[in-house]
PDB file with SEQRES, HELIX, SHEET and CRYST1 records, atoms N, CA, C and O in Angstrom:
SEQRES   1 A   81  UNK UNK UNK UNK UNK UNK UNK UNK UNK UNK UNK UNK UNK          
SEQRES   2 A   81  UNK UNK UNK UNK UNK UNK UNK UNK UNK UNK UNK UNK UNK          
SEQRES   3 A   81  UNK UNK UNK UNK UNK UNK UNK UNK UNK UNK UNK UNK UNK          
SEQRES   4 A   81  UNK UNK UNK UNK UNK UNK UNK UNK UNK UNK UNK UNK UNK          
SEQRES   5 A   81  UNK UNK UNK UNK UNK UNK UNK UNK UNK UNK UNK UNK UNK          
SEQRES   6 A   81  UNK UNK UNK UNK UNK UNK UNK UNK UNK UNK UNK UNK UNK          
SEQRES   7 A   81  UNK UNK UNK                                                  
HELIX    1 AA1 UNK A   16  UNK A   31  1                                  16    
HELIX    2 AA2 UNK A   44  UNK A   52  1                                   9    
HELIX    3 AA3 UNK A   65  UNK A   80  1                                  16    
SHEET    1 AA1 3 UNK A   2  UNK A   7  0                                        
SHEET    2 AA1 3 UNK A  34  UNK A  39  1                                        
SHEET    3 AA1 3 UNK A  56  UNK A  59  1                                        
CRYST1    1.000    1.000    1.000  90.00  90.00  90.00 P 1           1          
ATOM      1  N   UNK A   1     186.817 -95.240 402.888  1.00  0.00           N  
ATOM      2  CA  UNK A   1     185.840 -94.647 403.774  1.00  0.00           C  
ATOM      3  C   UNK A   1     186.302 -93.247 404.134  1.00  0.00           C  
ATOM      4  O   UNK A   1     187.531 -93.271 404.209  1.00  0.00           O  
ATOM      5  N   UNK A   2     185.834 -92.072 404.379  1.00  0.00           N  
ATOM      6  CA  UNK A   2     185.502 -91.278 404.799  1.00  0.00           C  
ATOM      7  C   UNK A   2     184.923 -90.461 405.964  1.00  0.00           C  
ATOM      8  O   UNK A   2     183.726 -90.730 406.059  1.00  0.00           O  
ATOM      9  N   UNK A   3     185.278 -89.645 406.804  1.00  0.00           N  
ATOM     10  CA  UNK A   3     184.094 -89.084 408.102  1.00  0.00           C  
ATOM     11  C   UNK A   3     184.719 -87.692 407.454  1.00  0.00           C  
ATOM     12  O   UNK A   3     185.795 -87.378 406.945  1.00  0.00           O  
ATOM     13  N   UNK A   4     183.193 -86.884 407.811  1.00  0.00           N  
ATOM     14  CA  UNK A   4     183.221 -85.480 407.774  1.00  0.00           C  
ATOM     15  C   UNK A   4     182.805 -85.176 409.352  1.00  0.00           C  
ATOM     16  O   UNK A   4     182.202 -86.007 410.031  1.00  0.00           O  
ATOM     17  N   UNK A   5     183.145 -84.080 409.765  1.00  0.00           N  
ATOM     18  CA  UNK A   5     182.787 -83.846 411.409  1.00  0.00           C  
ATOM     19  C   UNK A   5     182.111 -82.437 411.016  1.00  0.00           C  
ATOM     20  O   UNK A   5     182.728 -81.906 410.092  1.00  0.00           O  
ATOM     21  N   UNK A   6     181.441 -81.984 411.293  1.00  0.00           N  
ATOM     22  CA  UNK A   6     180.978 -80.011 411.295  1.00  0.00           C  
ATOM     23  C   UNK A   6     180.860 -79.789 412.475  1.00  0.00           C  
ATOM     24  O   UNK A   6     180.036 -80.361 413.188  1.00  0.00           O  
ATOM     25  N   UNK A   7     181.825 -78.753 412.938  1.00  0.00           N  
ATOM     26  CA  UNK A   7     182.358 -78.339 414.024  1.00  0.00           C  
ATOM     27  C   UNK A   7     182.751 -76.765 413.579  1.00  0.00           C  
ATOM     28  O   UNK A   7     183.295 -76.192 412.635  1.00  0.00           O  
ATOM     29  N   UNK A   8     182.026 -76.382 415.074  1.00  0.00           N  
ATOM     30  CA  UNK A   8     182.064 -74.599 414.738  1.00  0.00           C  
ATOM     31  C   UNK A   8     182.896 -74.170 416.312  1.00  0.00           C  
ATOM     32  O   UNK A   8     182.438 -74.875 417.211  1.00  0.00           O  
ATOM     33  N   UNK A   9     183.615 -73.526 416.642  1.00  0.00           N  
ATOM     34  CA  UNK A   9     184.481 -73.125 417.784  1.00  0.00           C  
ATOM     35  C   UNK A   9     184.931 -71.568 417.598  1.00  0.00           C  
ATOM     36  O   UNK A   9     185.060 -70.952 416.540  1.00  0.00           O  
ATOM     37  N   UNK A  10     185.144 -71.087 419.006  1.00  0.00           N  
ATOM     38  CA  UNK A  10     186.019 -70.013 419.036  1.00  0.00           C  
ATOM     39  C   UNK A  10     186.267 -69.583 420.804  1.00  0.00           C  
ATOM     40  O   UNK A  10     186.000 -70.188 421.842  1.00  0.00           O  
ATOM     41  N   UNK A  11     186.812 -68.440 420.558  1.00  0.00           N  
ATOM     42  CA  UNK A  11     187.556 -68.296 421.939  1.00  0.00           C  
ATOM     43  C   UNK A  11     186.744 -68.665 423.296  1.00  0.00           C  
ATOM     44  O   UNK A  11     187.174 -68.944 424.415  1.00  0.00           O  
ATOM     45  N   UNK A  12     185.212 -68.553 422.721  1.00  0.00           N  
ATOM     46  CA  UNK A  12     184.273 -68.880 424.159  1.00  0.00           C  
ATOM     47  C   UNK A  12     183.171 -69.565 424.370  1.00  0.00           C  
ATOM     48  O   UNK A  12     182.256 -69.659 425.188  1.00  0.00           O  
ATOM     49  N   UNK A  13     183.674 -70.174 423.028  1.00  0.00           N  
ATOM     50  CA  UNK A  13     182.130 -71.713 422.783  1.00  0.00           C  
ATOM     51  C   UNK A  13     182.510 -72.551 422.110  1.00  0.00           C  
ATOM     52  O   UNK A  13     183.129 -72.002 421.198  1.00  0.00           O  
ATOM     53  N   UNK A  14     182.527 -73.778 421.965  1.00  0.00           N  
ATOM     54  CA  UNK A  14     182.454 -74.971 421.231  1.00  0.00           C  
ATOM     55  C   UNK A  14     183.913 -75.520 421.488  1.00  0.00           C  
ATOM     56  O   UNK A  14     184.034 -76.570 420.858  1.00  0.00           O  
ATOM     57  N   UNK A  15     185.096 -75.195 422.196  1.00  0.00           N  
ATOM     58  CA  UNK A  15     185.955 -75.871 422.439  1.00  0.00           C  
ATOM     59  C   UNK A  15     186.467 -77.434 422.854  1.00  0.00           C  
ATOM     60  O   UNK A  15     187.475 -78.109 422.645  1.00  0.00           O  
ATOM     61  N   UNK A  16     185.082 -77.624 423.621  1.00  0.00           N  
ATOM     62  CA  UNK A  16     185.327 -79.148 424.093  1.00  0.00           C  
ATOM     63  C   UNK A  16     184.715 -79.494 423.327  1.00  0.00           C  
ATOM     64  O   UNK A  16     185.518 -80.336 422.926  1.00  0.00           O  
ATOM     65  N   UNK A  17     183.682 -79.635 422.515  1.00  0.00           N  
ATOM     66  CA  UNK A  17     182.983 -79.896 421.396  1.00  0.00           C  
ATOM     67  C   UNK A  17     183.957 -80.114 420.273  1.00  0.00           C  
ATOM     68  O   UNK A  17     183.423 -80.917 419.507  1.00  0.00           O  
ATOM     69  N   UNK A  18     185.223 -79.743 419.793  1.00  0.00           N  
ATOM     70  CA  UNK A  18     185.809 -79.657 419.018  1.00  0.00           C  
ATOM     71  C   UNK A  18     187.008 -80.438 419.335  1.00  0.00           C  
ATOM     72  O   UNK A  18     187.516 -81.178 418.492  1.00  0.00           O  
ATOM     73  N   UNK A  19     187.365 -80.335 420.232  1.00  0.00           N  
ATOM     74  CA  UNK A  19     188.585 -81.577 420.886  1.00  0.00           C  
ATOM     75  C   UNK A  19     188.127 -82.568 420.962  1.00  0.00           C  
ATOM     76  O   UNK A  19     188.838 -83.435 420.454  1.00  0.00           O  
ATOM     77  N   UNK A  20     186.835 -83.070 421.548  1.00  0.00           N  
ATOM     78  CA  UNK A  20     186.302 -84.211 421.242  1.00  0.00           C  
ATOM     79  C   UNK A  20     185.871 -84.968 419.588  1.00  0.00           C  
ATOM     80  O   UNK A  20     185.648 -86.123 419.228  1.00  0.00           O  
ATOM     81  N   UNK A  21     185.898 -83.956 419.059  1.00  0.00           N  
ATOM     82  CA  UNK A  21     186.074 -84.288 417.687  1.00  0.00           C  
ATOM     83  C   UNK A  21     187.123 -84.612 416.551  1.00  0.00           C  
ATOM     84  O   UNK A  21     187.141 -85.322 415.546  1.00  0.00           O  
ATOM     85  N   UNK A  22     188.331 -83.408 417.448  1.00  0.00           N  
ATOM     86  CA  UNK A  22     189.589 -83.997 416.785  1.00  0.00           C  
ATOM     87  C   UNK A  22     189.564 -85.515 417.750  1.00  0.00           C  
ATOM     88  O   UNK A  22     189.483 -86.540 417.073  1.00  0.00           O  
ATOM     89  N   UNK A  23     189.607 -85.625 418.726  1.00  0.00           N  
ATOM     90  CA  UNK A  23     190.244 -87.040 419.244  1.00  0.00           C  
ATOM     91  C   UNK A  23     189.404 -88.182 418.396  1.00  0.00           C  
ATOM     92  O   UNK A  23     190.052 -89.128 417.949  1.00  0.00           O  
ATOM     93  N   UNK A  24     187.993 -88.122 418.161  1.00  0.00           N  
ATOM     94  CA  UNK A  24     187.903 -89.311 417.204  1.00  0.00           C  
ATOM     95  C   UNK A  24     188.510 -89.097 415.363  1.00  0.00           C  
ATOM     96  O   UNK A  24     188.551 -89.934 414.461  1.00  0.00           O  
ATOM     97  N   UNK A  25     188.899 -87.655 415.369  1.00  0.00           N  
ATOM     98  CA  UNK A  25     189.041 -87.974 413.987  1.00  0.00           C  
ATOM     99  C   UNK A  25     190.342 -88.634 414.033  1.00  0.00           C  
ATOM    100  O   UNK A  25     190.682 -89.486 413.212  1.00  0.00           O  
ATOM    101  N   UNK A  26     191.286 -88.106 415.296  1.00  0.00           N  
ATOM    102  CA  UNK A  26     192.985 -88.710 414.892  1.00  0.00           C  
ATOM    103  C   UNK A  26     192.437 -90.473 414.940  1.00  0.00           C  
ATOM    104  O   UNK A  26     192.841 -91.204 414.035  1.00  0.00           O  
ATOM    105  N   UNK A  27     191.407 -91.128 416.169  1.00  0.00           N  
ATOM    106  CA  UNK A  27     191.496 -92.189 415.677  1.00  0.00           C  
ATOM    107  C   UNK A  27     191.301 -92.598 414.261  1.00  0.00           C  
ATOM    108  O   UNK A  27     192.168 -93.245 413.674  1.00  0.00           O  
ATOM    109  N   UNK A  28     190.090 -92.210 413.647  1.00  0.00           N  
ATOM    110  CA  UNK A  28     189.410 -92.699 412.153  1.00  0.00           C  
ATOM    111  C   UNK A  28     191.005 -92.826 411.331  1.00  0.00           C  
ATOM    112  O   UNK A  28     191.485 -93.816 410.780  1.00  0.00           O  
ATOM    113  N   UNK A  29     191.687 -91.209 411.511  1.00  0.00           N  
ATOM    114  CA  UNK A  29     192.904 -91.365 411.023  1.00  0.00           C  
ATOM    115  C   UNK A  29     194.191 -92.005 410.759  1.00  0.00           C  
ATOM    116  O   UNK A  29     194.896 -92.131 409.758  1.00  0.00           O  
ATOM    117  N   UNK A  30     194.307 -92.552 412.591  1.00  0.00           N  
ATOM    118  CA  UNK A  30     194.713 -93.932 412.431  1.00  0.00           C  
ATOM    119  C   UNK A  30     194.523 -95.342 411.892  1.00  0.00           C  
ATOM    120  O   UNK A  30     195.336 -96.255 411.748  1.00  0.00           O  
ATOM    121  N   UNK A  31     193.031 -95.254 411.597  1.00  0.00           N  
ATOM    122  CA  UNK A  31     192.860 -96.032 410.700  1.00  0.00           C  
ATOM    123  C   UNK A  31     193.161 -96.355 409.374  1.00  0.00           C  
ATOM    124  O   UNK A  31     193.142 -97.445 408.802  1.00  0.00           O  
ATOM    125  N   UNK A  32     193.441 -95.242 408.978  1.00  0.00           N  
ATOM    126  CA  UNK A  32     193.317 -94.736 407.267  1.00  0.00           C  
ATOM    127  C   UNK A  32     192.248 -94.805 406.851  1.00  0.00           C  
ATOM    128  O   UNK A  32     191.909 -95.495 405.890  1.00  0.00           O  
ATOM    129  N   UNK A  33     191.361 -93.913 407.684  1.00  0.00           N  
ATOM    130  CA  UNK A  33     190.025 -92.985 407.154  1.00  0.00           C  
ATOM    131  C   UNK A  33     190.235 -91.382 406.986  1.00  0.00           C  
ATOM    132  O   UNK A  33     190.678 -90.470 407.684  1.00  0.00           O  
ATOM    133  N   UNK A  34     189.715 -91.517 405.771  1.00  0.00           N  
ATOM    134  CA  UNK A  34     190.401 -89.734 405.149  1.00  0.00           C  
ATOM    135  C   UNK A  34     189.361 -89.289 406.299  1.00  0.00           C  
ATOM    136  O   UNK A  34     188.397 -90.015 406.537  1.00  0.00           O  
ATOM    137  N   UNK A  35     189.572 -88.044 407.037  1.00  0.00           N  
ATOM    138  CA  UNK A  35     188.887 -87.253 407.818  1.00  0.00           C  
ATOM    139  C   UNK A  35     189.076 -85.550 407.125  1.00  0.00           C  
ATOM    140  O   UNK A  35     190.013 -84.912 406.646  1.00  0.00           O  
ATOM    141  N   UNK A  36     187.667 -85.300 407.388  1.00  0.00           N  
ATOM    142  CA  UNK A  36     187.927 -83.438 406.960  1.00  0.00           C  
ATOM    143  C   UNK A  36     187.140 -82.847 408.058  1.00  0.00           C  
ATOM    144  O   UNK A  36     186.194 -83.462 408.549  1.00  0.00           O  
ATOM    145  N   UNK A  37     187.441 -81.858 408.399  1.00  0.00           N  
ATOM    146  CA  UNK A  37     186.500 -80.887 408.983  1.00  0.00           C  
ATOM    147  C   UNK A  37     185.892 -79.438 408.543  1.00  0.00           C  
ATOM    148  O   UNK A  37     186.537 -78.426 408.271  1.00  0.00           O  
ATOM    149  N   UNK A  38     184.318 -79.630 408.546  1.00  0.00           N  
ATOM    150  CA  UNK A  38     183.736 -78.547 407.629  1.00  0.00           C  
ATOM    151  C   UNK A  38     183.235 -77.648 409.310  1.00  0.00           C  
ATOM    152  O   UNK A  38     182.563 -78.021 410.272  1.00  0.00           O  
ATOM    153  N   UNK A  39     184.099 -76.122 408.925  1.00  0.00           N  
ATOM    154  CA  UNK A  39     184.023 -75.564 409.994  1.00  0.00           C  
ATOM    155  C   UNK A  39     183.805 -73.951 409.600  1.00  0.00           C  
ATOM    156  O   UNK A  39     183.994 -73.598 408.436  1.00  0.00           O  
ATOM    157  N   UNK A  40     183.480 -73.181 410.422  1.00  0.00           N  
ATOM    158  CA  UNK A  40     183.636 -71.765 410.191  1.00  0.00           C  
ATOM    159  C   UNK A  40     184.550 -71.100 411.118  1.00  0.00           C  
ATOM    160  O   UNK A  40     184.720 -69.887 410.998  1.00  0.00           O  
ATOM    161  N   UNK A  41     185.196 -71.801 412.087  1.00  0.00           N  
ATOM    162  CA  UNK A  41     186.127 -71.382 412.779  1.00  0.00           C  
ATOM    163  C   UNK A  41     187.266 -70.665 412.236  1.00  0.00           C  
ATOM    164  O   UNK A  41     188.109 -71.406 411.731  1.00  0.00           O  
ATOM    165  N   UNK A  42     187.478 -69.611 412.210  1.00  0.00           N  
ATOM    166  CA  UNK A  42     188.756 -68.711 412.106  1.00  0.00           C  
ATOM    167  C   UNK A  42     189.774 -68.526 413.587  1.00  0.00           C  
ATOM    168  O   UNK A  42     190.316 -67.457 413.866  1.00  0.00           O  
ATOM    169  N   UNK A  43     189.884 -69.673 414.361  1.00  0.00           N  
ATOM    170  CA  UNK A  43     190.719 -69.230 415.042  1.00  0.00           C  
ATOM    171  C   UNK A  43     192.039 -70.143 414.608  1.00  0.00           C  
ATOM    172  O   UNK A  43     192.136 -71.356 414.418  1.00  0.00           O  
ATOM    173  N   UNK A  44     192.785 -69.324 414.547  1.00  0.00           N  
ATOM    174  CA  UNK A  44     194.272 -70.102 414.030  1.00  0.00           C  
ATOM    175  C   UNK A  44     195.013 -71.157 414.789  1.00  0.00           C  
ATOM    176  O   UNK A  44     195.731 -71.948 414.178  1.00  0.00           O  
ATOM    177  N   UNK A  45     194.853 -71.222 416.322  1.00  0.00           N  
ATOM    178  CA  UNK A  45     195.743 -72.645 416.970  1.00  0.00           C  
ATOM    179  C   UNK A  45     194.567 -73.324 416.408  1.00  0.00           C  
ATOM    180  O   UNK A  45     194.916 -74.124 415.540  1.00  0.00           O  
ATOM    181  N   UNK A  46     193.611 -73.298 416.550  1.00  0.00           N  
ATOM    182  CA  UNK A  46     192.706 -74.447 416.488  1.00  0.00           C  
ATOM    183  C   UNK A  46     193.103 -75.430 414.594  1.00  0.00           C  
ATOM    184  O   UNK A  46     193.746 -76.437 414.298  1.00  0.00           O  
ATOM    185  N   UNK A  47     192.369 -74.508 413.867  1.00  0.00           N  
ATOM    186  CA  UNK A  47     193.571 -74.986 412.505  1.00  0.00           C  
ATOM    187  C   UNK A  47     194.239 -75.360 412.560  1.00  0.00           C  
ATOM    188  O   UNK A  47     194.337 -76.466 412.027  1.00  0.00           O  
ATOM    189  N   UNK A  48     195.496 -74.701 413.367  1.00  0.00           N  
ATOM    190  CA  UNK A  48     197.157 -75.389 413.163  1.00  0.00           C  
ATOM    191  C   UNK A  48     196.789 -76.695 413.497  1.00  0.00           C  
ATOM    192  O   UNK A  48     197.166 -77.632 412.793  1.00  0.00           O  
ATOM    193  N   UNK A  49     195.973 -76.899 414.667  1.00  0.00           N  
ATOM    194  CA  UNK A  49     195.818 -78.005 415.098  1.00  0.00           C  
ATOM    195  C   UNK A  49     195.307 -79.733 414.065  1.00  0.00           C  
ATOM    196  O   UNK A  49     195.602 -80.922 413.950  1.00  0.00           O  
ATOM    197  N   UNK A  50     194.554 -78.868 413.652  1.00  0.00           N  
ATOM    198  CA  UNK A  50     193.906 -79.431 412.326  1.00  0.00           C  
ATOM    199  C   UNK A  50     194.941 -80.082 411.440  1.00  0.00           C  
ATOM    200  O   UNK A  50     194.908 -81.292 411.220  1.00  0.00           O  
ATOM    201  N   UNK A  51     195.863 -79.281 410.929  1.00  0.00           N  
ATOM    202  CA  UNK A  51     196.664 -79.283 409.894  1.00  0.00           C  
ATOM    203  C   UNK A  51     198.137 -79.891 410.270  1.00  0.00           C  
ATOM    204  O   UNK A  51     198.837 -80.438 409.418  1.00  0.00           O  
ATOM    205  N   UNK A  52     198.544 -79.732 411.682  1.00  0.00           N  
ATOM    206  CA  UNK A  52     199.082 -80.925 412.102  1.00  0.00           C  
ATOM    207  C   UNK A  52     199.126 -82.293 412.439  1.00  0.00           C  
ATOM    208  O   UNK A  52     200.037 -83.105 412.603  1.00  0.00           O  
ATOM    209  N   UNK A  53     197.368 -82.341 412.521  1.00  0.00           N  
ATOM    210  CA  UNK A  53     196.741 -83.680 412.039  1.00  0.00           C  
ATOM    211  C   UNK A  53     196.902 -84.443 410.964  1.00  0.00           C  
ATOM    212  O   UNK A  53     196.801 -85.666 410.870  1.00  0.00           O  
ATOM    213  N   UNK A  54     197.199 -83.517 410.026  1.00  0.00           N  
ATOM    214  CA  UNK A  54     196.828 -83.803 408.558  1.00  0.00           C  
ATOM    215  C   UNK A  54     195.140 -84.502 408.658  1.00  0.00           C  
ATOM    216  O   UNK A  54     194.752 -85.660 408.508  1.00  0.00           O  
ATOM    217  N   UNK A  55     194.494 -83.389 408.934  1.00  0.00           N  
ATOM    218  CA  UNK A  55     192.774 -83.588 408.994  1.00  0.00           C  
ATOM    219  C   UNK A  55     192.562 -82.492 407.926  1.00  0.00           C  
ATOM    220  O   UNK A  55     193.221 -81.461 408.062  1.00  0.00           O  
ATOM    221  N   UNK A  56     191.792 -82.589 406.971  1.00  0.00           N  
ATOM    222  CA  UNK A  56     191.441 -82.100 406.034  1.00  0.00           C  
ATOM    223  C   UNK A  56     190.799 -80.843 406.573  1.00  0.00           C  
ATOM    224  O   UNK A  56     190.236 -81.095 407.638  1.00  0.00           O  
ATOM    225  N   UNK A  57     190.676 -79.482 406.187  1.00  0.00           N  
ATOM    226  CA  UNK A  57     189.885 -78.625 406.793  1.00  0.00           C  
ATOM    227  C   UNK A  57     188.852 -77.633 405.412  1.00  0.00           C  
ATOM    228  O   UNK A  57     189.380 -77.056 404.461  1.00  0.00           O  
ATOM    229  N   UNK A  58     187.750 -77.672 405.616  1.00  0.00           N  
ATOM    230  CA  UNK A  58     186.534 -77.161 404.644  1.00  0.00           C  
ATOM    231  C   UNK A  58     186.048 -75.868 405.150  1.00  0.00           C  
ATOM    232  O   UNK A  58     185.249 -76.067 406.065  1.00  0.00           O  
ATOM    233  N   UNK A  59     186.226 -74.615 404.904  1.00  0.00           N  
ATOM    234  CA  UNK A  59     185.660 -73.248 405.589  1.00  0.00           C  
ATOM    235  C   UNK A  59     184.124 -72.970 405.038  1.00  0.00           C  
ATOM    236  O   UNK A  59     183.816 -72.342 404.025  1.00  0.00           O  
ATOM    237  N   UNK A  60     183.241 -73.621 405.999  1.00  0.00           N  
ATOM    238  CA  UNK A  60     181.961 -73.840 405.997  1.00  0.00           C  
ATOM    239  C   UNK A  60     181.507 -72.120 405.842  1.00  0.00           C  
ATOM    240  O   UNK A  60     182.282 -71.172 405.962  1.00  0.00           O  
ATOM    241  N   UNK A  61     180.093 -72.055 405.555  1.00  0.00           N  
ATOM    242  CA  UNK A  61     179.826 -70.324 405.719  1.00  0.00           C  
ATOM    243  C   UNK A  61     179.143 -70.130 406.951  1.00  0.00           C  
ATOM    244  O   UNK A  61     178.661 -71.176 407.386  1.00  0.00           O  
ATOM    245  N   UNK A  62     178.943 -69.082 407.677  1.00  0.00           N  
ATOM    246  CA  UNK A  62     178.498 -68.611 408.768  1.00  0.00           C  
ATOM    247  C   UNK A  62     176.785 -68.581 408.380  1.00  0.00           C  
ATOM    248  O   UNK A  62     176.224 -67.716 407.708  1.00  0.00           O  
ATOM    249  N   UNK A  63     176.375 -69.370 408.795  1.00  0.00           N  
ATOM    250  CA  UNK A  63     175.004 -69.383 409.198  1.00  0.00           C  
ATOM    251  C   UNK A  63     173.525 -69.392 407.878  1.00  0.00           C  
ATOM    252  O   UNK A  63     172.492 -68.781 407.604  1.00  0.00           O  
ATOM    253  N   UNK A  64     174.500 -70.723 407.346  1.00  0.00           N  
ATOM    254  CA  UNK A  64     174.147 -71.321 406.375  1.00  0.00           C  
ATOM    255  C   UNK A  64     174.245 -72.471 406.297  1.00  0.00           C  
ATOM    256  O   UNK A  64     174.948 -72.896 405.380  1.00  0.00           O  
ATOM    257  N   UNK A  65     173.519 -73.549 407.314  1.00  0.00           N  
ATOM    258  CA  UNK A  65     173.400 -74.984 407.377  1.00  0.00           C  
ATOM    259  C   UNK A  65     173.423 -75.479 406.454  1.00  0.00           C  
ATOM    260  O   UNK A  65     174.341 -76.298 406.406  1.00  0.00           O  
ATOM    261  N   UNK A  66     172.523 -75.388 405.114  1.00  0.00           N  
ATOM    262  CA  UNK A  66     172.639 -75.945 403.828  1.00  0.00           C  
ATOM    263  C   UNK A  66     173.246 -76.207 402.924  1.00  0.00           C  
ATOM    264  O   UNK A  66     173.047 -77.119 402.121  1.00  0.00           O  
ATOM    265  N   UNK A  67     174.482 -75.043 402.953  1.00  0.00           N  
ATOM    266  CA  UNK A  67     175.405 -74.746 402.248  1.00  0.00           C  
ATOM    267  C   UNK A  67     176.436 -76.214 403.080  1.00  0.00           C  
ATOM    268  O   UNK A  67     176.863 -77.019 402.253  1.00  0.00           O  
ATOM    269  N   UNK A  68     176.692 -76.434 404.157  1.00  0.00           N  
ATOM    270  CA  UNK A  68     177.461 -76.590 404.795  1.00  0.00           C  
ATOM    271  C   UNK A  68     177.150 -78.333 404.940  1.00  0.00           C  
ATOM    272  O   UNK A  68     177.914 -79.259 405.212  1.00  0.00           O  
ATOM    273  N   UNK A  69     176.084 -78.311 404.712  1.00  0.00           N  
ATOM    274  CA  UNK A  69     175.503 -79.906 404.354  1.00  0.00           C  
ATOM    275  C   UNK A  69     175.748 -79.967 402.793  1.00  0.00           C  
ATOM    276  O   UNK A  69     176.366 -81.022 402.654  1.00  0.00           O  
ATOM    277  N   UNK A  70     175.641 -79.580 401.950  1.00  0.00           N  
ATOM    278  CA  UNK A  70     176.362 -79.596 400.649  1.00  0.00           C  
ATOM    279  C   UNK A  70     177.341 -79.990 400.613  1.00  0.00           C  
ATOM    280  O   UNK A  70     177.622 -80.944 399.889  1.00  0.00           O  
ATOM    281  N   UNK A  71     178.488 -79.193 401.638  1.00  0.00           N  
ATOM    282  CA  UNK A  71     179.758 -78.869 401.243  1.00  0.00           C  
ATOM    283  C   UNK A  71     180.318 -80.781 401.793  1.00  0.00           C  
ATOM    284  O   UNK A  71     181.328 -81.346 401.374  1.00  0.00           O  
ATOM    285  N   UNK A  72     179.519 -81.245 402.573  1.00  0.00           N  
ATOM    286  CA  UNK A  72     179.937 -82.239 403.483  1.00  0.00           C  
ATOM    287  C   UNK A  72     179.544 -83.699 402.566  1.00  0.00           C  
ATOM    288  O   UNK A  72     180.243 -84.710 402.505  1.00  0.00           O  
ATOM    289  N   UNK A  73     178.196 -83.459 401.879  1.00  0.00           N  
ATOM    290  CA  UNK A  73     177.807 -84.372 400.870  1.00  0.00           C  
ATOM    291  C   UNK A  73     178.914 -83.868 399.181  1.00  0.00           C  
ATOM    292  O   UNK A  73     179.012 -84.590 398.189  1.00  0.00           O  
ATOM    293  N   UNK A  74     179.241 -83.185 399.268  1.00  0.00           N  
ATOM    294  CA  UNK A  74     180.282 -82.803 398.134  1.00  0.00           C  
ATOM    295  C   UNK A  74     181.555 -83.772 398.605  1.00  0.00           C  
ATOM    296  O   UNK A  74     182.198 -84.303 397.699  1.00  0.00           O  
ATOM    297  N   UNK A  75     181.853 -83.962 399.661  1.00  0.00           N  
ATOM    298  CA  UNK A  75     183.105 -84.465 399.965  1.00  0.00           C  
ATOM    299  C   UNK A  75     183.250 -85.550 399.561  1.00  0.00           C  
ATOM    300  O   UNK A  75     183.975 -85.973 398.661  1.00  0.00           O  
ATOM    301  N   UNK A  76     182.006 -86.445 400.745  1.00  0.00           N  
ATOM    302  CA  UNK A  76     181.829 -87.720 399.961  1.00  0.00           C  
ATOM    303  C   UNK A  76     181.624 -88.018 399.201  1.00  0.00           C  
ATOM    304  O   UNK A  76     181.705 -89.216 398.931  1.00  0.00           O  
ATOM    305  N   UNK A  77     181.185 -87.022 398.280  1.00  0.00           N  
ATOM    306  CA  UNK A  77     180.940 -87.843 396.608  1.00  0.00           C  
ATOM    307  C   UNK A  77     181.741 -87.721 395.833  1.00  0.00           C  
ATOM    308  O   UNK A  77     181.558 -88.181 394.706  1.00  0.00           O  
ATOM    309  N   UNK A  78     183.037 -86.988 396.198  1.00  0.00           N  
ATOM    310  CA  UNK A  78     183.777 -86.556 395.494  1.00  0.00           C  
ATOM    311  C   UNK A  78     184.920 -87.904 395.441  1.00  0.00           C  
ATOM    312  O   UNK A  78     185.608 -88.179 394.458  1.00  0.00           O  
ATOM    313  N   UNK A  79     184.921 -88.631 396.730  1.00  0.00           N  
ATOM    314  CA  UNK A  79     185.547 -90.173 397.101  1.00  0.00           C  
ATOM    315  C   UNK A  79     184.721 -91.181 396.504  1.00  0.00           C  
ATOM    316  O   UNK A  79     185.225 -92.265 396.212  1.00  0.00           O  
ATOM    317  N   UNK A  80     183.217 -90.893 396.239  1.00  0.00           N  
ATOM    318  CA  UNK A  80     183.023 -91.977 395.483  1.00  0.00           C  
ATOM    319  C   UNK A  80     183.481 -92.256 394.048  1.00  0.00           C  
ATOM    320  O   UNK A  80     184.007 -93.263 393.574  1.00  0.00           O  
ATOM    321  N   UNK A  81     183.098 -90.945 393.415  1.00  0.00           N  
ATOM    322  CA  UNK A  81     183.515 -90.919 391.713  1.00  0.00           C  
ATOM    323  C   UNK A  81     184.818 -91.378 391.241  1.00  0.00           C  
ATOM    324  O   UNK A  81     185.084 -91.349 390.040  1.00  0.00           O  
TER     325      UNK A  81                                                      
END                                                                             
């Protein structure tokens, strides 16, 4: 199994939005559910944060929903094959 989260953050929006998202991914993680996050966030603690998770991270494009729903249905299919 798999969860993708799309989560967008930076210095003055989407922060709790995004902590609340790492906290269910570390659970899924504890599970041994691969978790990724498809994001456009360039802020670097937030990443580190990510990547000390060992949460997968996907650099979504800026203001291109479609692309970014692709990128999220790419993931999972990429676990099914």
């Amino acid at each position: 199994m798999q969860v993708v989260f799309r989560v967008d953050s930076n210095k003055t929006m989407g922060i709790g939005h995004f902590m609340r998202c790492l906290s269910f991914a570390q659970f899924f993680r504890d599970e041994d559910i691969k978790v990724n996050f498809v994001t456009t966030t360039r802020s670097g603690y937030l990443l580190k944060m990510l990547e000390e998770e060992n949460i997968g991270i996907v650099h979504g494009k800026r203001r291109d929903p479609q692309e970014d729903i692709n990128c999220g249905k790419n993931i999972i299919q990429a676990q099914l094959d």
